[in-house]
N, CA, C and O atoms as a MOPAC input file, in Angstrom:
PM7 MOZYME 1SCF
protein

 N     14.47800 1   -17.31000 1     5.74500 1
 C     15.82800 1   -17.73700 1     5.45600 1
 C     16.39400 1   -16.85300 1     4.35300 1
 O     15.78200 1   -16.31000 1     3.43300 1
 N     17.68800 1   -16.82500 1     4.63900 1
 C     18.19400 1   -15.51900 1     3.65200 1
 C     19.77600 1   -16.38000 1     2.93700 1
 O     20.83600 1   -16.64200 1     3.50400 1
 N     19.37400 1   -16.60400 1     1.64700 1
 C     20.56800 1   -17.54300 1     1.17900 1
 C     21.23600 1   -16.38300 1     0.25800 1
 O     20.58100 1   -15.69600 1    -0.52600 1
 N     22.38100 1   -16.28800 1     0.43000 1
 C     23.24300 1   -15.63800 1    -0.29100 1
 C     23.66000 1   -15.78700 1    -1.77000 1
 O     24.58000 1   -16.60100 1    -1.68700 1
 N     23.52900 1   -15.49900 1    -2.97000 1
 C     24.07200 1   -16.16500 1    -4.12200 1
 C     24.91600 1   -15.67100 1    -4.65000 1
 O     25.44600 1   -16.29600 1    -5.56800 1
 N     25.36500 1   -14.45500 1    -4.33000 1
 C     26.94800 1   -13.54600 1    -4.33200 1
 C     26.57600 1   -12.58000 1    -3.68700 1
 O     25.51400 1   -12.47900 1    -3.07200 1
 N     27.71200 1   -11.53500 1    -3.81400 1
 C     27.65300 1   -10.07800 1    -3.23500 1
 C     26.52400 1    -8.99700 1    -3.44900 1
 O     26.25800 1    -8.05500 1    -2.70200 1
 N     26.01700 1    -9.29000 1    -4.45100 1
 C     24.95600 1    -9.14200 1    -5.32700 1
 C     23.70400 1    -9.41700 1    -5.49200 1
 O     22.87200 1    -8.63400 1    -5.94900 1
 N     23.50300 1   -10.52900 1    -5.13400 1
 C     22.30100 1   -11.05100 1    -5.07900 1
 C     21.89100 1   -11.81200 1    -3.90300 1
 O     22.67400 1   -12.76200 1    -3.87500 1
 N     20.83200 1   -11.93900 1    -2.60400 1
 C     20.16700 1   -12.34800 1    -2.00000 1
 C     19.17100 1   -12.82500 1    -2.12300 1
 O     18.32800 1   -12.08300 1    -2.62800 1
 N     18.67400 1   -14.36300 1    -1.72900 1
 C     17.48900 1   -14.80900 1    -2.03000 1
 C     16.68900 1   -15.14500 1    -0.97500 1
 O     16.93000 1   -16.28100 1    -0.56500 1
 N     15.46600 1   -14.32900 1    -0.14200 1
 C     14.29200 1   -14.65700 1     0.87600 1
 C     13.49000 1   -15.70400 1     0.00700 1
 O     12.98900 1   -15.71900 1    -1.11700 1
 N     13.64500 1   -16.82100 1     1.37700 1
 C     12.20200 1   -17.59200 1     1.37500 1
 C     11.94600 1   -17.81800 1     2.92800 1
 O     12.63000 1   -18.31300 1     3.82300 1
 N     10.35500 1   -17.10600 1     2.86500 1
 C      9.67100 1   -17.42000 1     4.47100 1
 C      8.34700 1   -17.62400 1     4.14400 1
 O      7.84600 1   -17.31300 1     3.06400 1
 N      7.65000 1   -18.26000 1     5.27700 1
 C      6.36600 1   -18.38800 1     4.83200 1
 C      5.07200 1   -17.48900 1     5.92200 1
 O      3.84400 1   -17.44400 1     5.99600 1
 N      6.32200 1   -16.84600 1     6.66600 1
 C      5.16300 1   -15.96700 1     7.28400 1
 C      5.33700 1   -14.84700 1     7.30700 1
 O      6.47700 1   -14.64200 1     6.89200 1
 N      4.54800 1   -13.39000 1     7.71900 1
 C      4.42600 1   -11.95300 1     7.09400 1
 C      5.97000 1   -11.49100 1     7.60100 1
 O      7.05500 1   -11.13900 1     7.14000 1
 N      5.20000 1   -11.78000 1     9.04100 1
 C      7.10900 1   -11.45100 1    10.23200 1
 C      9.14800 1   -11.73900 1     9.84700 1
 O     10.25300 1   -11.21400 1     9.70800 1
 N      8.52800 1   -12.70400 1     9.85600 1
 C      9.58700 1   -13.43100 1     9.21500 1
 C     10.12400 1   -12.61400 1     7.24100 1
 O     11.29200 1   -12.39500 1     6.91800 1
 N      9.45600 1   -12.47100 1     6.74400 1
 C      9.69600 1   -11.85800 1     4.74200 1
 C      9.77300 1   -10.24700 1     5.71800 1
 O     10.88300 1    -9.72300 1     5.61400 1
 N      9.22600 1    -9.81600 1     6.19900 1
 C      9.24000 1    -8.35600 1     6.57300 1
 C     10.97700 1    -8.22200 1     7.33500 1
 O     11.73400 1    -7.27600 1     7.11700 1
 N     11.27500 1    -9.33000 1     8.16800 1
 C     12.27500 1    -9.06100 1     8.86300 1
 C     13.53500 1    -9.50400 1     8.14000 1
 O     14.60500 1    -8.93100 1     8.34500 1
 N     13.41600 1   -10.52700 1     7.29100 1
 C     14.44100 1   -10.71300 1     6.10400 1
 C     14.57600 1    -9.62400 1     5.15900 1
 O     15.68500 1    -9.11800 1     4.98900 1
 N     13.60100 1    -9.23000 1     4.55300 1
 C     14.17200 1    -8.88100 1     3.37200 1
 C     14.10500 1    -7.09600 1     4.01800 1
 O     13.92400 1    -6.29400 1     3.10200 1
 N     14.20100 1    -6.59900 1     5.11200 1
 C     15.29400 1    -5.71200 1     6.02900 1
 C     16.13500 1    -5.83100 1     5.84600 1
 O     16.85300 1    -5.06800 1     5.20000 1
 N     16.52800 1    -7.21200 1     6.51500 1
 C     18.32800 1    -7.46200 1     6.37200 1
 C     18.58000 1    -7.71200 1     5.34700 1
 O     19.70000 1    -7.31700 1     5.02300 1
 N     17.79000 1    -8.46000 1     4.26000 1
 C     18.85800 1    -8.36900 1     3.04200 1
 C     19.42600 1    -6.54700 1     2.40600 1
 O     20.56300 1    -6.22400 1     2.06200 1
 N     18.07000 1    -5.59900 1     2.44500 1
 C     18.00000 1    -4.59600 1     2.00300 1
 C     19.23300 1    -4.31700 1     2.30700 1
 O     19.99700 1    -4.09400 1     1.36900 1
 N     19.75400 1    -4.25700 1     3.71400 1
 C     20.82300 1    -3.83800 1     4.46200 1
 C     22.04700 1    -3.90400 1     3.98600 1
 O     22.86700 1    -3.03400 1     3.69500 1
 N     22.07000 1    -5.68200 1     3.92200 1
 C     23.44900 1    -6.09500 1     3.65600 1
 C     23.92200 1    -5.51200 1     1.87900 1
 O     25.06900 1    -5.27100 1     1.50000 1
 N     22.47600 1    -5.39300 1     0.94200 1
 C     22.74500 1    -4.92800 1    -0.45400 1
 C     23.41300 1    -3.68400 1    -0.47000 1
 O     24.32700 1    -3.38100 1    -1.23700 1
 N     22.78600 1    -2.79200 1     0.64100 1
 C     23.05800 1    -1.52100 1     0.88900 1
 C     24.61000 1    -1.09700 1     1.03000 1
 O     25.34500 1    -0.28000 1     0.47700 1
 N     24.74600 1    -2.14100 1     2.13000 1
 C     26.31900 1    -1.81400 1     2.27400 1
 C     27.36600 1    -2.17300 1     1.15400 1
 O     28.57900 1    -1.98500 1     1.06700 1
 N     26.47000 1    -2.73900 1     0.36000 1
 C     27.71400 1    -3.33000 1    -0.80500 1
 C     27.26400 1    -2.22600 1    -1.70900 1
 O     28.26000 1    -1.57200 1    -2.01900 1
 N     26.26000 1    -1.78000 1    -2.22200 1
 C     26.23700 1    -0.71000 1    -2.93800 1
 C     26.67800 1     0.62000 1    -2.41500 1
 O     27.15600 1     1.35000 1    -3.28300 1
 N     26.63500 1     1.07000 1    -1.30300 1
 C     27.62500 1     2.28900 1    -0.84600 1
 C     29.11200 1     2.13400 1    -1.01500 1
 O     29.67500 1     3.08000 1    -1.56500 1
 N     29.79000 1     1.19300 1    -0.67100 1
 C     30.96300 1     0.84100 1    -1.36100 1
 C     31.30500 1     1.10200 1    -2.63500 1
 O     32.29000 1     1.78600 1    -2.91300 1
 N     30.41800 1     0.50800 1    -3.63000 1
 C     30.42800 1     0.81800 1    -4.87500 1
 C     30.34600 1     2.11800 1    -5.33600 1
 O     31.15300 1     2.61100 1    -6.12500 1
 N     29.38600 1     2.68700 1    -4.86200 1
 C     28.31200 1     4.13700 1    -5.27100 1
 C     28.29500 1     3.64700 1    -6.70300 1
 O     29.35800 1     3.79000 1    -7.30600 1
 N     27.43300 1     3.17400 1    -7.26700 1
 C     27.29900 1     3.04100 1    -8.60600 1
 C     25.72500 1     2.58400 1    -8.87500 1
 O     25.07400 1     3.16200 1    -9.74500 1
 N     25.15500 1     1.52100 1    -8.08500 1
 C     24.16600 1     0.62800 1    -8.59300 1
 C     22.98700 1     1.39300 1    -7.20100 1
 O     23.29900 1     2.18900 1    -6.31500 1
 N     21.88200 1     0.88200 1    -7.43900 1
 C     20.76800 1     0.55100 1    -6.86000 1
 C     20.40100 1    -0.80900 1    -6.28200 1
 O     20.74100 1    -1.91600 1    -6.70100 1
 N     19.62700 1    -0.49900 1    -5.21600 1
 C     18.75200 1    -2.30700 1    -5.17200 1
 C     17.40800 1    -2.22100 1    -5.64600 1
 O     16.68000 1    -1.23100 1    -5.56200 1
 N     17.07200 1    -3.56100 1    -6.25900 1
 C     16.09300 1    -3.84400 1    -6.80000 1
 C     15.75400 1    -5.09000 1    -5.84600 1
 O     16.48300 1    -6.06800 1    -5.68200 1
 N     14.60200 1    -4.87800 1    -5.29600 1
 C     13.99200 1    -6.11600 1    -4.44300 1
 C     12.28700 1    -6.49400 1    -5.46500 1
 O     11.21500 1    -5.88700 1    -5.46500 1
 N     12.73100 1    -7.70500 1    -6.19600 1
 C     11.58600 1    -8.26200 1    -6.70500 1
 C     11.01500 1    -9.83200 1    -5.80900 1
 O     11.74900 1   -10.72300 1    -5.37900 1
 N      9.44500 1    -9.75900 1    -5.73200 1
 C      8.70200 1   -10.78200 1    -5.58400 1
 C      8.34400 1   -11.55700 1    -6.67300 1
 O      7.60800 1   -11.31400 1    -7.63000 1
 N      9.19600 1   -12.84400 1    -6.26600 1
 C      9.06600 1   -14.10700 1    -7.48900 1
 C      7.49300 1   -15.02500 1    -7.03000 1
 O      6.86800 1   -15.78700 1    -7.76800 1
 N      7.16400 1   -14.65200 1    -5.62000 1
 C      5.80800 1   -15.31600 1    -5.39900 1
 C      5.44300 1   -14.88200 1    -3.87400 1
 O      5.88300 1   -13.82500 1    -3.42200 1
 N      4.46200 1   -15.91000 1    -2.95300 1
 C      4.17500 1   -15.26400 1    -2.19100 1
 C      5.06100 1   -15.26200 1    -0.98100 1
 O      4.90700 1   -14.49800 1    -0.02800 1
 N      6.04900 1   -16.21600 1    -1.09100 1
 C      7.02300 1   -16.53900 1    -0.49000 1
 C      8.73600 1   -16.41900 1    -0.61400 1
 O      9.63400 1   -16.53000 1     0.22100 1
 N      8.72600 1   -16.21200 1    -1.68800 1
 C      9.96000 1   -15.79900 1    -2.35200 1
 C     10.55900 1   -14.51600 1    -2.70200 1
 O      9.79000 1   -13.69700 1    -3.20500 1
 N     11.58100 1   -14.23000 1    -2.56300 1
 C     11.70200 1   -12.65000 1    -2.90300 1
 C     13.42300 1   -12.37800 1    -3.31700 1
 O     14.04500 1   -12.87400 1    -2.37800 1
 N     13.99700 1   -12.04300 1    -3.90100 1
 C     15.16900 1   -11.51700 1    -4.35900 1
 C     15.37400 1   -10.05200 1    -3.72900 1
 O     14.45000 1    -9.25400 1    -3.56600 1
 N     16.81300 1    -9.79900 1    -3.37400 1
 C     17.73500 1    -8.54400 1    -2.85600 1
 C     18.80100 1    -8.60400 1    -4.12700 1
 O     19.55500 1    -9.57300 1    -4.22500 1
 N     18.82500 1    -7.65800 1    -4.97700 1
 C     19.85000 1    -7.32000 1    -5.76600 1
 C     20.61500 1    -5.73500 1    -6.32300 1
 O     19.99200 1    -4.91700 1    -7.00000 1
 N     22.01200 1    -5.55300 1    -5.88800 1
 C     22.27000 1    -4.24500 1    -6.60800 1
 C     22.08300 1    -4.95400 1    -7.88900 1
 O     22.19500 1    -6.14200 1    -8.19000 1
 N     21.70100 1    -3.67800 1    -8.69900 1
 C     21.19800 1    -3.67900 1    -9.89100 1
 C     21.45100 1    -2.43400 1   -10.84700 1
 O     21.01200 1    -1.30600 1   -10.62300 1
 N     22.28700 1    -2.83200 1   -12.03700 1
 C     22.43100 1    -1.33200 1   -12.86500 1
 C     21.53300 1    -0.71700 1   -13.32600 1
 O     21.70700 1     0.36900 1   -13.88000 1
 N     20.02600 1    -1.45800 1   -13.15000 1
 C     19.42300 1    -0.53300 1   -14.03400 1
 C     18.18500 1     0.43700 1   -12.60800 1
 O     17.06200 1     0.93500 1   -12.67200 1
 N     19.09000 1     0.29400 1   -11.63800 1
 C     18.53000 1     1.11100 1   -10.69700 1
 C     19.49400 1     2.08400 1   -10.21000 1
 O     20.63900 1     1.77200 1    -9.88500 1
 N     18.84600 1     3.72100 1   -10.14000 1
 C     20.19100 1     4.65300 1    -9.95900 1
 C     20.88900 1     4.80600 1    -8.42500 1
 O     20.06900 1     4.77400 1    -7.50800 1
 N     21.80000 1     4.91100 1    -8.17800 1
 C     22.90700 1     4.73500 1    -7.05000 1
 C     21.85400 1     5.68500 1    -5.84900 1
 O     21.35200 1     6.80300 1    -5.95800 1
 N     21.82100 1     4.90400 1    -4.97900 1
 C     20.72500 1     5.51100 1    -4.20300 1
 C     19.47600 1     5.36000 1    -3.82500 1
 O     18.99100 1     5.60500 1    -2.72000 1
 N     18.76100 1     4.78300 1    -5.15400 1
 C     17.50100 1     4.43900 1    -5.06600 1
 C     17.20800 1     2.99500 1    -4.60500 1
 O     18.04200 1     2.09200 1    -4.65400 1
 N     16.12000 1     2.88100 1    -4.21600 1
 C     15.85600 1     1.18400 1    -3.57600 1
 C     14.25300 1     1.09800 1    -4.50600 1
 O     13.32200 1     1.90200 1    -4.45200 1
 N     14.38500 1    -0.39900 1    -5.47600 1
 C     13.22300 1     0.13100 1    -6.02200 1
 C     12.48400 1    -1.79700 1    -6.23600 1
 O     13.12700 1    -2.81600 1    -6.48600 1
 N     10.95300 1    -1.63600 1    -6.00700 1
 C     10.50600 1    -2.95000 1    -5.96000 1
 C      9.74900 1    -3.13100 1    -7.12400 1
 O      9.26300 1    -2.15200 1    -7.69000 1
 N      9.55800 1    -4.51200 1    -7.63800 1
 C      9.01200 1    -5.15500 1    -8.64800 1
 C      8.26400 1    -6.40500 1    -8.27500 1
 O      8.91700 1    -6.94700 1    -7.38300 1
 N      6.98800 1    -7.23800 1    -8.60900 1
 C      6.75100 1    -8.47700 1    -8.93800 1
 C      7.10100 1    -9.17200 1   -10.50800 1
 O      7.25700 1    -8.63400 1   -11.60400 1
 N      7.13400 1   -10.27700 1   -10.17500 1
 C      7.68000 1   -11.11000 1   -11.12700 1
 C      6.90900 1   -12.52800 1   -10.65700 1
 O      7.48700 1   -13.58300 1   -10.39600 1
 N      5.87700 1   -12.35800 1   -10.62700 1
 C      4.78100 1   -13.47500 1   -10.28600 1
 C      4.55900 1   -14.42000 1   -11.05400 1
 O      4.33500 1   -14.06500 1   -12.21100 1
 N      4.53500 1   -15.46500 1   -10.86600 1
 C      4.66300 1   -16.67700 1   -12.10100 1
 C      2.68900 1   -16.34200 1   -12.72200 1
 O      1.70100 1   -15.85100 1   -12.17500 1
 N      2.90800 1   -16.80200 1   -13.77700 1
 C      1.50800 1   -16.64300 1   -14.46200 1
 C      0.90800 1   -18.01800 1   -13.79500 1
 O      1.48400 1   -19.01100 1   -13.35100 1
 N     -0.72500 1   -17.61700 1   -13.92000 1
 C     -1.56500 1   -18.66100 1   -13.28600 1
 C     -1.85400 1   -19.52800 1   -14.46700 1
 O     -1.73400 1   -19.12100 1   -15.62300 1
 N     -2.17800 1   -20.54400 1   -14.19600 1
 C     -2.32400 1   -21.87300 1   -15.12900 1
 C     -3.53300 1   -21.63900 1   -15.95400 1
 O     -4.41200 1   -21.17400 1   -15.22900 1
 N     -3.83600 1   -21.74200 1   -16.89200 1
 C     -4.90800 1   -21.95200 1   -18.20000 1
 C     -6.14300 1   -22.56300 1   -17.89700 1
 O     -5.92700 1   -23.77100 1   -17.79400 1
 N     -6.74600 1   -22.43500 1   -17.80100 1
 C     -7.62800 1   -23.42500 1   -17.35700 1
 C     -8.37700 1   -23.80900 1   -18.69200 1
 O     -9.33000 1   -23.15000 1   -19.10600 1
 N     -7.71300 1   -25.29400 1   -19.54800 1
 C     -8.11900 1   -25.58600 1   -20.47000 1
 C     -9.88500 1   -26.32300 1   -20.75400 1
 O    -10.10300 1   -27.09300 1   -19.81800 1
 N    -11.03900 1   -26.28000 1   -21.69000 1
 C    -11.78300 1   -26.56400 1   -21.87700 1
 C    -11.82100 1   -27.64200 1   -23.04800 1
 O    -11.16700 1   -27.66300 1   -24.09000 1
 N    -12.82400 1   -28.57400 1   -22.55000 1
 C    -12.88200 1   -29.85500 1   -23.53800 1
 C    -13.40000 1   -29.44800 1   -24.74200 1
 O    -14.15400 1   -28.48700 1   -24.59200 1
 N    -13.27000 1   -29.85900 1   -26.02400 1
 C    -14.16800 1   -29.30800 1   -26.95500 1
 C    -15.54300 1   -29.74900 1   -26.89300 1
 O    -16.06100 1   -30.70800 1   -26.32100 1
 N    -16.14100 1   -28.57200 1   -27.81400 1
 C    -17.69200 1   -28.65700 1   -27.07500 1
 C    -18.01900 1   -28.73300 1   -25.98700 1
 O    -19.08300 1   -29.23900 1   -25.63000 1
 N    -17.02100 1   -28.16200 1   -25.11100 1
 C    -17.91300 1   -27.67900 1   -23.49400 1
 C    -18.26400 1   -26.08300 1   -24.03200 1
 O    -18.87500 1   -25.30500 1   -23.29900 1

């Protein structure tokens, strides 16, 4: 599923390989065409998890480039009793 959150930003959530491979295509796409319009920005496609993924032009990517990141939530602590 590919939810829109402006012109700018696209948000993938799927839970299978086919499906994130074939979305975040089309998001690439649709970013694309809004950044050729512009000529100014880049897309930045970051993974928020294993299912989640963001499409964004982005200034701090140069006009042209398509560039990926994770942004993986940290794993939980695994706290110990005292004196274990």
């Amino acid at each position: 599923m590919i939810k829109r959150h402006s012109d700018v930003v696209l948000e993938i959530t799927a839970h299978d390989p086919d499906t994130i491979e074939n979305d975040l295509n089309t998001a690439v796409e649709i970013a694309r065409e809004h950044a050729v319009n512009e000529r100014r920005h880049g897309i930045l496609v970051t993974q928020h998890g294993f299912t989640r993924y963001t499409v964004a032009i982005s200034r701090d990517v140069p006009y042209g480039e398509t560039l990926e990141r994770r942004e993986l939530p940290a794993s939980p602590q695994t706290e110990t009793e005292p004196g274990c």
